[in-house]
C-alpha positions, -999 to 999 in steps of 0.1 A, spaced: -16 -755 584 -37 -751 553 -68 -767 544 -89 -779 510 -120 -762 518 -100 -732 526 -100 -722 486 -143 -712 492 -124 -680 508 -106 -673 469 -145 -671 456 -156 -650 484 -122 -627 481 -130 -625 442 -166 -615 448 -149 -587 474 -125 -573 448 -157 -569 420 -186 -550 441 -152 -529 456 -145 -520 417 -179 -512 418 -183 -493 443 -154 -470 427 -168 -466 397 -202 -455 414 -183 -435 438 -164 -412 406 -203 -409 389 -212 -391 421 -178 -372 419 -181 -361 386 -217 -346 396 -202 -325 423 -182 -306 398 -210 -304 371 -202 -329 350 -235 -350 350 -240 -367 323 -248 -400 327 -278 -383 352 -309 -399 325 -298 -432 335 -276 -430 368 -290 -396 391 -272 -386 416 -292 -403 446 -291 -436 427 -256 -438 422 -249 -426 463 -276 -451 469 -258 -478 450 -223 -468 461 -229 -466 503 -246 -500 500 -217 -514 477 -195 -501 503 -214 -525 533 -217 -556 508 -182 -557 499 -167 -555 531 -193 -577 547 -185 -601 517 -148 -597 528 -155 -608 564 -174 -638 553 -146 -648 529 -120 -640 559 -138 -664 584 -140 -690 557 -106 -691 557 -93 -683 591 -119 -709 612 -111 -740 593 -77 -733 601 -79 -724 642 -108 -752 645 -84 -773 631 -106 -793 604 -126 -786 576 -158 -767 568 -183 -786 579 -198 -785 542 -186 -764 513 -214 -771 493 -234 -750 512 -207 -724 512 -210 -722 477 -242 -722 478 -242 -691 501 -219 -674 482 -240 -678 449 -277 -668 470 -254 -633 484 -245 -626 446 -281 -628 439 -293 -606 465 -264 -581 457 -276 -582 419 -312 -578 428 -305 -551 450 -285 -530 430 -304 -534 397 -338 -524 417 -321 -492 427 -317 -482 390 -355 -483 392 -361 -464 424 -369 -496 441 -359 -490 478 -370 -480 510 -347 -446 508 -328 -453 545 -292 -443 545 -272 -477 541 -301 -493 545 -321 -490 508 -328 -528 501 -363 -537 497 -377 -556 528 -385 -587 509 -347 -585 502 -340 -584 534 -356 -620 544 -332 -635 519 -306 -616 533 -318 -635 569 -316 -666 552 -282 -662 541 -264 -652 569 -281 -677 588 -266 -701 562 -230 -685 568 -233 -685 602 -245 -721 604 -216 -732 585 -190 -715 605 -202 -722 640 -205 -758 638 -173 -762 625 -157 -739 650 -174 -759 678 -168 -791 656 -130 -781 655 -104 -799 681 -100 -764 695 -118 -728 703 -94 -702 701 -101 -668 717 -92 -653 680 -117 -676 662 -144 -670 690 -141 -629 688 -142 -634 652 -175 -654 652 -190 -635 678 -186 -603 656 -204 -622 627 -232 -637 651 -238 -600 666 -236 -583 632 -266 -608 617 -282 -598 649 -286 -566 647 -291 -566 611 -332 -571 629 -341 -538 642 -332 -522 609 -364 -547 595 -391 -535 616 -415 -511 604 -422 -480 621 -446 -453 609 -426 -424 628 -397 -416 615 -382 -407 647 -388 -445 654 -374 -452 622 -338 -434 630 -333 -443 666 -333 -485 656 -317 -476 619 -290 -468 643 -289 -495 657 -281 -511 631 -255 -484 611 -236 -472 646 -236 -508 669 -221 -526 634 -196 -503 623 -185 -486 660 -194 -521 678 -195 -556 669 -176 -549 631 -145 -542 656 -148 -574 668 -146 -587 634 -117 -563 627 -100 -575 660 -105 -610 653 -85 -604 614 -61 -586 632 -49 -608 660 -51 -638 632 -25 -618 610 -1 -611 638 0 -645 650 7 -654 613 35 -625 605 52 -619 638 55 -650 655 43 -640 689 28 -659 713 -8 -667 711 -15 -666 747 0 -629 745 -23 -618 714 -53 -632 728 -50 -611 762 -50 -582 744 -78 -589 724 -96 -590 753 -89 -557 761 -100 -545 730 -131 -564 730 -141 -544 766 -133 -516 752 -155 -519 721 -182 -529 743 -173 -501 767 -178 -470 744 -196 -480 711 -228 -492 725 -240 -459 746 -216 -441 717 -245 -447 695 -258 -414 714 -242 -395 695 -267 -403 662 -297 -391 683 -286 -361 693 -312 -341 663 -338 -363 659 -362 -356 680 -354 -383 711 -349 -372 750 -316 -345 759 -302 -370 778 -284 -383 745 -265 -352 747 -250 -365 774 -249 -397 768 -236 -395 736 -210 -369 741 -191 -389 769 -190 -420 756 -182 -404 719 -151 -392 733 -141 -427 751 -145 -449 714 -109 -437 698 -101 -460 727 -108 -489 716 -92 -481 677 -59 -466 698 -57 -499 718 -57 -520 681 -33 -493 668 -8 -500 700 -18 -535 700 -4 -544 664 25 -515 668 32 -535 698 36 -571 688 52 -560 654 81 -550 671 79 -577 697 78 -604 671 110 -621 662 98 -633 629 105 -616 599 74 -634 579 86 -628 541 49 -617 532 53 -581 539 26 -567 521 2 -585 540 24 -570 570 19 -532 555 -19 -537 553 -25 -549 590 -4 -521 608 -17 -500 583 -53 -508 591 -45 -504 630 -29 -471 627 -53 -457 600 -85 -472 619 -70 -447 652 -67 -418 629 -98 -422 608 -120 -438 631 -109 -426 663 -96 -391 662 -118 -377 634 -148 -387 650 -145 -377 678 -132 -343 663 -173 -340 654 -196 -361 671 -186 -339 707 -224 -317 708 -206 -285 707 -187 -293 677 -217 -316 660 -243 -286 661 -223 -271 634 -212 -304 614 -237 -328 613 -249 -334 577 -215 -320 564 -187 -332 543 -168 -332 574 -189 -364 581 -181 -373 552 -147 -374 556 -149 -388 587 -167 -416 569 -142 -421 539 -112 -428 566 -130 -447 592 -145 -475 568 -109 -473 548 -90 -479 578 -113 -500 605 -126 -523 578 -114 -523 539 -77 -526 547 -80 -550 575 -102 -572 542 -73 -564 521 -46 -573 544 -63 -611 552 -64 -612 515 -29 -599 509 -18 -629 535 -40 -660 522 -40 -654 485 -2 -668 485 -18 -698 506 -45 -709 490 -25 -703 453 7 -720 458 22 -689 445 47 -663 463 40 -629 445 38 -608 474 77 -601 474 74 -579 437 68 -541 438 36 -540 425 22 -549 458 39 -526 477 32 -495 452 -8 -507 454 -4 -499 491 10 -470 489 -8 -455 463 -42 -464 476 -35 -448 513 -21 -415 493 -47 -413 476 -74 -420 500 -55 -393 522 -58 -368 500 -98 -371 494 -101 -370 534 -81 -339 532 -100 -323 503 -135 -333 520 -125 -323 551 -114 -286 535 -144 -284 515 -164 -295 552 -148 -268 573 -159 -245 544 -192 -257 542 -201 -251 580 -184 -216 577 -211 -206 548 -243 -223 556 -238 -228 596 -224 -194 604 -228 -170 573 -270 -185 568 -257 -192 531 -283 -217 509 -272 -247 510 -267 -253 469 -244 -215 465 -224 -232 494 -221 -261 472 -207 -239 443 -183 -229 459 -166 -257 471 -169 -273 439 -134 -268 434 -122 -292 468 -141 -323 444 -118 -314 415 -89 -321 441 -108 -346 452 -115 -365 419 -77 -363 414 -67 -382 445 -95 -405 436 -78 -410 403 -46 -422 425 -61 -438 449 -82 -461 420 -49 -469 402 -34 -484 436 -65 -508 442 -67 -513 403 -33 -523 405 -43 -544 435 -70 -563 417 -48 -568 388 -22 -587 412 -53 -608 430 -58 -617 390 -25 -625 382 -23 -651 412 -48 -676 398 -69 -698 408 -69 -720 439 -39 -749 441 -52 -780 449 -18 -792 459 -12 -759 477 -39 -766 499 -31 -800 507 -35 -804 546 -6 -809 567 -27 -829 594 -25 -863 601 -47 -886 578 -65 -897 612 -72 -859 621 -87 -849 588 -121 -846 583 -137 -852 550 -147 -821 529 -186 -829 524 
């Protein structure tokens, strides 16, 4: 069942794929630093272009999300947005903010907190945006003929993300303050609610591509939402173990650390599971590829390699290292951007009339964007292990360590290079589809049932 206002979703998804080319480009500037080769440093330094690329990094996705419940709610409230005016109207006031944001960083205009460098009078607009978006996707949800368990996980992530988007607004004068609510923020979205989001993509998707039951989905997701809930809330311990807050996070954060691969080895098993239950062959296999690929990917990067160093014993030596980093790269690749590229992958064909997810290219944008991204979260997490080795244990300063790992971000750069042909390749095909079909989206609901598109 397909529906007009669906095609606000292709704008949104279009937005995505920009600030993610972005975010490459940013992310090879900091790259090409690494290994001495600095020259754009008068006009892009190094903190800039990190600054510019992390937040990129949340925008994108988070502009992927909104896209994805644009087009999934419509379609399990079973009518249509309850104004896409005002969708386009959010769309065009988050472009703003993203412009305004990112040109200010060019002229050190931020508040300098990790992920969080917007300027606080950015941030109220930021407020009144998603409160827009939110607005928008609720009513019609609870507008719609039904409530789905999918649709309500999935709106629940995007109500709880916007709220705790708040602590990260307050002003504290210690900076001890500071980090313990910043945390809230960067730990409770990405290891909490954001897996709600994730869960609600995925059990959409494998209703869509492997025909089983909904009733059957659905329970699992509940068992994934308790799980989430479970082990990334007190998991947030594990930030506070260095700065300066009560031992008990030690504790705290150490057991609960090593419950949260739960929750990404349930989603792996879940969508493992009901691909093999499913007796439909859905012809879209691309789409396919991405969501078991972000379940299984989420487990590895998300689950087992963070737990490998956020355990206090192991964290004393890693914290602050590339192994984070690496950690970082395959959590955020797995959990969130291929779960945004799999929705896309699936609707694009939908909302464009036009079947070209059956040609190669598709497939060989998958392929070469996980090979790639594998081999940069093997060369950081070489170059990590080497870094803790000379500055943890050997008491070497910090920028001869850096020498001499230089040559891990040539390696790196060159699986960069792969990995930026797949997605480039990837962008190229989200081109080539054009623009929304109006006859393509022509709802298959009785004239009685439809609902006007304000």
């Amino acid at each position: 069942m397909k529906y007009k206002s669906q095609k606000v979703a292709y704008w949104f998804f279009a937005l995505c794929m920009l600030l993610f080319a972005l975010q490459i480009i940013y992310g090879f500037i900091m790259g090409f630093a690494r290994i001495g080769l600095d020259g754009l440093h008068d006009f892009i330094p190094f903190n800039t272009a990190r600054a510019v690329h992390t937040n990129l990094l949340v925008v994108w996705l988070l502009t992927g999300f909104m896209g994805a419940a644009y087009y999934i709610i419509p379609e399990e409230a079973q009518r249509e947005l309850v104004s896409v005016k005002w969708a386009y109207v959010q769309l065009i006031s988050l472009a703003v903010v993203g412009v305004a944001a990112i040109t200010g960083y060019h002229f050190n205009i931020w508040e300098g907190r990790k992920f969080l460098e917007i300027p606080r009078e950015l941030d109220y607009l930021v407020v009144v945006n998603v409160l827009l978006f939110l607005g928008l996707i609720l009513a019609t949800l609870f507008k719609g003929k039904r409530q789905t368990t999918t649709a309500l996980v999935l709106a629940m992530g995007l109500l709880f993300a916007a709220l705790l988007y708040l602590p990260g607004m307050i002003w504290f004068d210690s900076q001890v303050t500071d980090s313990f609510f910043r945390w809230w923020v960067v730990h409770l979205w990405v290891e909490g609610v954001w897996e709600l989001i994730m869960g609600g993509i995925l059990a959409f998707l494998l209703i869509k591509l492997t025909g089983v039951d909904r009733e059957v989905i659905e329970k699992w997701l509940y068992v994934i939402v308790g799980l989430t809930f479970l082990s990334g809330i007190l998991g947030t311990g594990h930030h506070y173990y260095y700065i300066g807050v009560n031992k008990i996070w030690l504790v705290v954060g150490g057991i609960f650390s090593a419950l949260e691969p739960l929750a990404f080895l349930a989603m792996a098993l879940f969508a493992v599971y009901m691909y093999r239950k499913g007796e439909r062959r859905h012809p879209n296999k691309v789409a396919l590829f991405w969501t078991i690929g972000a379940s299984i990917v989420s487990f590895i990067g998300a689950g087992l390699l963070g737990f490998a160093h956020t355990l206090p014993q192991t964290n004393i030596f890693t914290h602050g290292t590339l192994v984070t980093a690496m950690h970082g790269h395959y959590a955020f690749w797995g959990a969130y951007a291929m779960i945004v590229l799999a929705i896309i992958s699936y609707a694009m064909p939908n909302i464009t009339g036009r079947k070209r997810h059956d040609n190669s290219k598709g497939h060989l944008a998958f392929w070469l964007s996980n090979v790639g991204m594998l081999g940069m979260v093997t060369a950081l997490g070489v170059a990590g292990v080497v870094q803790v080795y000379l500055e943890r244990r050997l008491s070497m300063d910090f920028m001869i360590a850096q020498e001499e790992v230089k040559i891990h971000f040539v390696v790196m750069l060159l699986c960069a290079a792969l990995f930026a042909t797949g997605i480039g390749i990837y962008i190229y095909e989200f081109i080539k589809y054009g623009r929304p079909s109006e006859e393509a989206l022509e709802s298959k609901v009785d004239e009685s049932e439809a609902v006007a598109v304000s």
